[in-house]
C-alpha positions as CSV (number, residue, x, y, z in Angstrom):
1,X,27.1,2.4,-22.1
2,X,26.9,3.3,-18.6
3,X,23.1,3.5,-16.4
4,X,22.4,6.4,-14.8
5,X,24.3,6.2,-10.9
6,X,20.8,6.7,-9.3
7,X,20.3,3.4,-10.3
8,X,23.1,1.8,-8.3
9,X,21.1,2.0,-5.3
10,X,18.4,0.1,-6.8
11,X,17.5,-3.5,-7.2
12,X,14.5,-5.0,-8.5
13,X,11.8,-5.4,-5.9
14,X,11.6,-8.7,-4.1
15,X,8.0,-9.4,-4.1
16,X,8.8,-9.6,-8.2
17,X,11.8,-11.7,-8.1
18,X,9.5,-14.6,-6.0
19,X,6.3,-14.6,-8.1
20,X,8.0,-13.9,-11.3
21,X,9.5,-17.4,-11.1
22,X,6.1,-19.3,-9.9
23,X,5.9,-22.5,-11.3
24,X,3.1,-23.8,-13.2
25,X,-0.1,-25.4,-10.7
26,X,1.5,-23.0,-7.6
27,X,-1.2,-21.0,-5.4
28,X,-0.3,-17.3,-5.6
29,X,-0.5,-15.8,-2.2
30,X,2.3,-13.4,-2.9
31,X,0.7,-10.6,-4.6
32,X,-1.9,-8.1,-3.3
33,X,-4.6,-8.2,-5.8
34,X,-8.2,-8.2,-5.3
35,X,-9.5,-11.9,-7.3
36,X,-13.0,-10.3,-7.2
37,X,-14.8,-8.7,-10.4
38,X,-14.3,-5.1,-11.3
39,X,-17.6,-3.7,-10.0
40,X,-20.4,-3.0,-12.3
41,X,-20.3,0.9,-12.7
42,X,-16.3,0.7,-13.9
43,X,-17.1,-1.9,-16.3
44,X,-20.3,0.2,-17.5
45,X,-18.1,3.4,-17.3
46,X,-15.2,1.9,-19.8
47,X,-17.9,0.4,-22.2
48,X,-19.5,4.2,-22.3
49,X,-20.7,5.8,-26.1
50,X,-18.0,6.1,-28.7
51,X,-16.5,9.7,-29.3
52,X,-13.3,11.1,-28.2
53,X,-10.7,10.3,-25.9
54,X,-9.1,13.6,-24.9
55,X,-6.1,15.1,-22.6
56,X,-7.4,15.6,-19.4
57,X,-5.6,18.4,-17.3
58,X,-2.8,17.6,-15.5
59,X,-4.7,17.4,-12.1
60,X,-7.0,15.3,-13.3
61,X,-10.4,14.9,-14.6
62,X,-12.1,18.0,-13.1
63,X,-15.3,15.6,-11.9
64,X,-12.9,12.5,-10.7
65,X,-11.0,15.6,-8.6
66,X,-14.7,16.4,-7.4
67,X,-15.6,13.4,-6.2
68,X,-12.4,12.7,-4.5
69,X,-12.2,16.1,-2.3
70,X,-16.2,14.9,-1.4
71,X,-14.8,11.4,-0.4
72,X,-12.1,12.7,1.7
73,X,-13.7,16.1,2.5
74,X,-11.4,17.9,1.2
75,X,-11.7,20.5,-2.4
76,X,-10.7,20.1,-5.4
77,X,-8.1,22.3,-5.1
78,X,-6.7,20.0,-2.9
79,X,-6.5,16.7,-5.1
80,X,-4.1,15.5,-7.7
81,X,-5.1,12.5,-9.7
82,X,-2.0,10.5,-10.1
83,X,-1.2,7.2,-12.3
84,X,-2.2,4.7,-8.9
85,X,-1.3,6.1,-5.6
86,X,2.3,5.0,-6.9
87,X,2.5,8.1,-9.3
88,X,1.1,10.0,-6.6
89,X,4.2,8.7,-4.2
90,X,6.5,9.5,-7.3
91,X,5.9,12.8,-7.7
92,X,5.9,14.0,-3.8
93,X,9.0,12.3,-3.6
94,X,10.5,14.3,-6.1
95,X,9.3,17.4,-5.8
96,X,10.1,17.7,-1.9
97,X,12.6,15.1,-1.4
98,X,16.0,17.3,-0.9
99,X,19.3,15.1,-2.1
100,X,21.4,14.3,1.0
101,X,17.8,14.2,2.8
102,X,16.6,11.9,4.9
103,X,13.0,10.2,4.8
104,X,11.7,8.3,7.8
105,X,9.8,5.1,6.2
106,X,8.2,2.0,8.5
107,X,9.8,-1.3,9.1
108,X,8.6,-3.7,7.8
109,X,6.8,-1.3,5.3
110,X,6.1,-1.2,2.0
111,X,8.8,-2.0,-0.9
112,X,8.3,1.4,-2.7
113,X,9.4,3.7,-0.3
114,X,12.9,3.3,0.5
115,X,13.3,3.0,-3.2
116,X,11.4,6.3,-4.3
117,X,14.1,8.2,-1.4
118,X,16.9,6.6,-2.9
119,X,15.6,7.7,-6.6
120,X,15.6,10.7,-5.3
121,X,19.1,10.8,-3.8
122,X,17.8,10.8,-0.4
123,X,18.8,7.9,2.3
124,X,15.4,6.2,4.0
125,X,15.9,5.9,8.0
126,X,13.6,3.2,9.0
127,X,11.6,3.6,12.2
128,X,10.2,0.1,13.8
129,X,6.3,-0.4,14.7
130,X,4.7,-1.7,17.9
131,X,5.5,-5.1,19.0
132,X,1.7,-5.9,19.6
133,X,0.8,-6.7,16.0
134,X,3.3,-4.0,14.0
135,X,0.8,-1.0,14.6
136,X,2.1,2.7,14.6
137,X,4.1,3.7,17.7
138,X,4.4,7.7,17.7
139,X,6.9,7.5,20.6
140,X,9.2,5.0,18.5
141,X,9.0,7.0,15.3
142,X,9.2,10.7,17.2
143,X,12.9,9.3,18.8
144,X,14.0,8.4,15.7
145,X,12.9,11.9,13.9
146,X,14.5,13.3,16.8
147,X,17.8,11.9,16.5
148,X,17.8,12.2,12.4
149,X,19.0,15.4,11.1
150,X,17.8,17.0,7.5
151,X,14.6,15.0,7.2
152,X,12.2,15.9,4.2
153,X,9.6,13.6,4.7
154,X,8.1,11.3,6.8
155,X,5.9,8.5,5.3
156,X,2.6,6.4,7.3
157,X,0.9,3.5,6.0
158,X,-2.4,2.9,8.0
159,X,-3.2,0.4,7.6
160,X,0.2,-1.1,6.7
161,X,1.3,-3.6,3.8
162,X,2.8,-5.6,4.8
163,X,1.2,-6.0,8.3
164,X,-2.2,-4.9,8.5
165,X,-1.7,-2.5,11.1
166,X,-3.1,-0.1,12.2
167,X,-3.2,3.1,14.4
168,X,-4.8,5.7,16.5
169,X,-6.1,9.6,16.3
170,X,-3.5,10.0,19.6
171,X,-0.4,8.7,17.8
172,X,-1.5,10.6,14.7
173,X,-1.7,13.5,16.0
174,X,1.1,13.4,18.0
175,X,3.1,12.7,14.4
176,X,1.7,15.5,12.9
177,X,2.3,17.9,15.4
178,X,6.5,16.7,15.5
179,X,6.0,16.7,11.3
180,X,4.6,20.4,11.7
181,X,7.1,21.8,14.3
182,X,10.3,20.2,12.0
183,X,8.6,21.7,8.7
184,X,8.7,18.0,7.1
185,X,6.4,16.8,4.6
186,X,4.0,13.9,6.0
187,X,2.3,11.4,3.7
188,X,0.2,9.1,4.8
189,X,-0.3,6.2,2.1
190,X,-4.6,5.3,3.1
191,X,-4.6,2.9,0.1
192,X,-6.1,-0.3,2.3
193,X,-7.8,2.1,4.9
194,X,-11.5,1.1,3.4
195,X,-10.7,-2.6,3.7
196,X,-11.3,-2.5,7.9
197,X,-12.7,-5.4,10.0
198,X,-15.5,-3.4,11.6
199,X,-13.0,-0.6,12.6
200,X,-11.7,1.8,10.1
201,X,-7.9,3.5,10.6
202,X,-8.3,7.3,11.0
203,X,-7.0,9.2,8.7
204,X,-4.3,11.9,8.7
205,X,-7.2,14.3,7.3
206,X,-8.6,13.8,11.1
207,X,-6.0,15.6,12.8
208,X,-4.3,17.6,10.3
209,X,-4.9,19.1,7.1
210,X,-1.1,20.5,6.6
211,X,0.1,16.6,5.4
212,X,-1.0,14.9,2.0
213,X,-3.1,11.2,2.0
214,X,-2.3,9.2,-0.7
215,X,-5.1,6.6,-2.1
216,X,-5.9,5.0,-5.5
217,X,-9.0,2.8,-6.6
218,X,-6.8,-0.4,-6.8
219,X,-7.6,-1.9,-3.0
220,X,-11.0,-0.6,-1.5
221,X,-12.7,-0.5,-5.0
222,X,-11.1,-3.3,-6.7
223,X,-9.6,-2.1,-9.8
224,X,-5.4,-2.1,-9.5
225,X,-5.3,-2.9,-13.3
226,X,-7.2,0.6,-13.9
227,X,-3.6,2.7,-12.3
228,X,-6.0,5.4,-11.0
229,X,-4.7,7.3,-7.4
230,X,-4.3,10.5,-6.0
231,X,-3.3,13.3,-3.4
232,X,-5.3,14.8,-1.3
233,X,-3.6,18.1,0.6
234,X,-2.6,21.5,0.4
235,X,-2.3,22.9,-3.2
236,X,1.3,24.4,-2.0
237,X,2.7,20.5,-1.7
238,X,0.6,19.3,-4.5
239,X,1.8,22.0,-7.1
240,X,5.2,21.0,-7.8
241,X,4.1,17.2,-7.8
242,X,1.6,17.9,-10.6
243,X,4.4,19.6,-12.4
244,X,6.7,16.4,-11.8
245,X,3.1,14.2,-12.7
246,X,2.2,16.1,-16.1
247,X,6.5,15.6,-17.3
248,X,7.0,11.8,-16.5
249,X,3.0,10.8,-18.0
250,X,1.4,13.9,-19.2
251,X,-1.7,12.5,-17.3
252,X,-3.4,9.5,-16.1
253,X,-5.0,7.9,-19.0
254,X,-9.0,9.5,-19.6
255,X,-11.1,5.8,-19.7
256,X,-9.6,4.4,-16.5
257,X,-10.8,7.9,-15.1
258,X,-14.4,7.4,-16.1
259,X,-14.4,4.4,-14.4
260,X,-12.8,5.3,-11.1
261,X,-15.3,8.1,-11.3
262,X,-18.1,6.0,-11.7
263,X,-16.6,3.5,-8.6
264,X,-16.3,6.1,-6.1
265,X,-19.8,7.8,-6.8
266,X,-21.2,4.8,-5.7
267,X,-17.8,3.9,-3.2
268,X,-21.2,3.1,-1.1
269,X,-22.3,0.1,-2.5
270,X,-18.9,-0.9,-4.0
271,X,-16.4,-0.5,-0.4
272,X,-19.2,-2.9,1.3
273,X,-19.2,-5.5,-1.2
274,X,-15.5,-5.2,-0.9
275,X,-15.8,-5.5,2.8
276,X,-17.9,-8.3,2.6
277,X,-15.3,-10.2,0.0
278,X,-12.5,-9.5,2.1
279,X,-14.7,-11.1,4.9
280,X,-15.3,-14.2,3.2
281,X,-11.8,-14.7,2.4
282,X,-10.4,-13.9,6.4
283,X,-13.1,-16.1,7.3
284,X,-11.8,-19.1,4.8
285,X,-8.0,-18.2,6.0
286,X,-8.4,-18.4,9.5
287,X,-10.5,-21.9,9.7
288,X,-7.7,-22.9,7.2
289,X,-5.1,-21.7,9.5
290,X,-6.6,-23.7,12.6
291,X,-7.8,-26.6,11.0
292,X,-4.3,-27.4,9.3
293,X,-1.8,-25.3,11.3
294,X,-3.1,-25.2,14.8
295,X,-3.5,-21.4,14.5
296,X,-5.5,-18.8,16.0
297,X,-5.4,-16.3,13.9
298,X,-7.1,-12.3,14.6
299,X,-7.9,-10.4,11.6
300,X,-5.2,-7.3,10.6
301,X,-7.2,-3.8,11.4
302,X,-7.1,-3.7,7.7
303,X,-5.9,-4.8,4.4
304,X,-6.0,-8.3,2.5
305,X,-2.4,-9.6,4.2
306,X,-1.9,-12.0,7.4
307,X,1.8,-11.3,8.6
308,X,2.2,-15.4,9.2
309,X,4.9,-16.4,12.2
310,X,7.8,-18.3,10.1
311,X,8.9,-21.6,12.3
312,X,12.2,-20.4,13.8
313,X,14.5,-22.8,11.5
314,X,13.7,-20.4,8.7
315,X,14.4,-16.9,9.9
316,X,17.6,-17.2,9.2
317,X,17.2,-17.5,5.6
318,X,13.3,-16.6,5.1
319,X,13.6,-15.8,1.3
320,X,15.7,-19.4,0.5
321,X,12.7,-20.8,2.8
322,X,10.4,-18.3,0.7
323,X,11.4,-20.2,-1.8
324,X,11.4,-23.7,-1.0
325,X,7.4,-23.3,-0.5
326,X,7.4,-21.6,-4.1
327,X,8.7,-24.7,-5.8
328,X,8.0,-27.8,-3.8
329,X,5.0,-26.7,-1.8
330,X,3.2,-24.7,-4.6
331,X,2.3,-21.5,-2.9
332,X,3.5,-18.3,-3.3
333,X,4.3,-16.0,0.2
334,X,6.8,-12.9,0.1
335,X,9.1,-13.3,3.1
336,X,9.0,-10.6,5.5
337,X,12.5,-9.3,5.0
338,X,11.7,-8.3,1.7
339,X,9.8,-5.4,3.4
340,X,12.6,-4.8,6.4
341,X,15.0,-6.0,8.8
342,X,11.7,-5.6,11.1
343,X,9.6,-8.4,9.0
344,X,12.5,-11.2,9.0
345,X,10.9,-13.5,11.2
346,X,7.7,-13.6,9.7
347,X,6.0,-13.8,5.9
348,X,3.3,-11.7,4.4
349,X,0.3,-14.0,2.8
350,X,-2.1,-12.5,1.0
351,X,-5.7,-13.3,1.5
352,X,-7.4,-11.9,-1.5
353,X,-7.2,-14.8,-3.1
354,X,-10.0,-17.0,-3.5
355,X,-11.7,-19.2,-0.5
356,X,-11.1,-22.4,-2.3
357,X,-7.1,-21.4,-2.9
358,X,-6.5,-20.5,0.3
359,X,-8.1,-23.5,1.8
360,X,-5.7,-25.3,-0.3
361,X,-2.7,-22.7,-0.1
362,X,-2.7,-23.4,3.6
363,X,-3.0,-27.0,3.4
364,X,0.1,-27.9,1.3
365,X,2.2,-24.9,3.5
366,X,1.1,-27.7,6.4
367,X,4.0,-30.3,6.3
368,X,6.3,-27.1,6.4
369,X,5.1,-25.6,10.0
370,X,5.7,-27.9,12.5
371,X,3.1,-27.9,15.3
């Protein structure tokens, strides 16, 4: 029995084939996943009276879609509830993604989206970041749309797994306008945009409202396990995606959309204690980082992830070195490559983790940075 061929372009994702092996006693800083409770009102929300657990429509719960368009200033009209921002990626992917395309993704850059063009028979053109701390560069990413023909979508990350990067309204804009004048569909994936260090990435909504923003509750509000996201844009993108959405899961399940409704009606209360967690856990990393590494460390513009400077012996080999730490050191980092030819000479380490593991996680990577 043959696989389908759209799998031949396909391999499973590397951030999986390092944790999946971590041996017992190892710190996980591989994995970016909040190790904070789920806030009060989801935990309320899922415990709510008995009665039934209906269908919702396709497009969501018609109060989650309310509160989202009021969180992003947008209408209704204009969101799709999606299983995580994931299911929101998906289904854009399909529904505009042309076979023979091309789609413009970062690098380094997230795991997902080279995949999801390939899925959809489409080749992803990387485009690199800034050299200052991997931020968006509109002049680096318009020269490669301008020298890539048949392009159906181009996709942001602000701020950007793996980096923490960030961007401005200038190079936004600038984007959008090149994104507008080709007719190409931009997405801009805002999933860690609410976890900032005192400055909060715009958002594409800022300067445009012809692209779509993708977002979930998984990051800012702490609840990944809950597979609640969503797009926010113009109904004419967002149509066919629901129609892709509602065949591949009917809809996102009905409890874990109580409960993201009940976190982002008080997204308030919830983002800042977020914030404040995140906080703690930069604050335990960097003092980590200088106390056993010699590092000054500056905190990403965003997100949970510290894009660590491998010692030069390992780039040539970061995911053997990658996993060396794994199984002798104990702790769990994804290697840089895994997210691009741009991320070779560095590895992505996730600071969500607890205070007291990273204190640790950092002290047994030690012996394998030399100062």
């Amino acid at each position: 029995m043959k696989q389908a061929s759209r799998l031949s372009q396909l391999k499973p994702s590397p951030i999986r084939a390092i944790t999946d092996g971590t041996p017992p006693g190892a710190i996980a800083l591989g994995l970016g996943e909040p190790t904070w409770d789920l806030p009060e009102p989801a935990r309320r929300a899922l415990l709510r009276n008995p009665g039934p657990c209906p269908y919702v429509p396709h497009a969501g719960l018609p109060e989650l879609r309310k509160a989202v368009a009021a969180f992003h200033g947008a209408t209704p009209d204009e969101v799709l509830i999606t299983t995580g921002s994931q299911g929101a990626l998906f289904a854009l992917f399909q529904a505009w993604v042309r076979p023979g395309s091309k789609v413009l993704v970062p690098d380094p850059g997230f795991v997902a989206y080279p995949a999801l063009a390939r899925m959809a028979d489409a080749e992803p053109v990387p485009y690199p970041l800034s050299a200052d701390r991997f931020r968006l560069d509109a002049a680096a990413l318009l020269k490669v749309l301008a020298a890539t023909e048949e392009v159906s979508a181009v996709v942001l990350n602000l701020p950007s797994n793996p980096t923490g990067g960030g961007g401005d309204l200038a190079a936004l804009k600038a984007v959008a306008d090149a994104c507008i004048a080709r007719d190409v569909l931009l997405i801009s994936d805002e999933v860690y945009r609410d976890l900032h260090f005192g400055t909060r990435c715009p958002s594409l909504r800022e300067v445009t409202d012809r692209g779509v923003v993708t977002s979930s509750v998984s990051k800012g509000w702490g609840a990944p396990g809950l597979r609640v996201g969503w797009a926010v844009g113009d109904p004419a993108w967002l149509v066919p995606a629901r129609t892709v959405h509602g065949y591949a899961v009917t809809g996102t399940a009905t409890p874990a959309q109580w409960a993201a409704l009940a976190l982002i009606e008080h997204s308030d209360a919830v983002l800042a204690e977020a914030r404040v967690a995140v906080g703690e856990r930069w604050q335990a990393l960097a003092a980590a980082l200088k106390t056993h590494l010699g590092h000054d460390a500056l905190p990403p513009d965003g997100t949970f992830y510290h894009f660590m400077a491998l010692p030069p012996a390992a780039v040539a080999d970061p995911v053997a070195f990658a996993l060396k730490l794994r199984d002798e050191a104990k702790v769990v980092l994804i290697p840089g490559l895994a997210f691009g030819e741009g991320g070779r000479a560095h590895a992505r380490l996730s600071f969500a983790a607890t205070p007291e593991q990273l204190e640790e996680g950092v002290r047994r990577l030690a012996p394998y940075w030399p100062r």
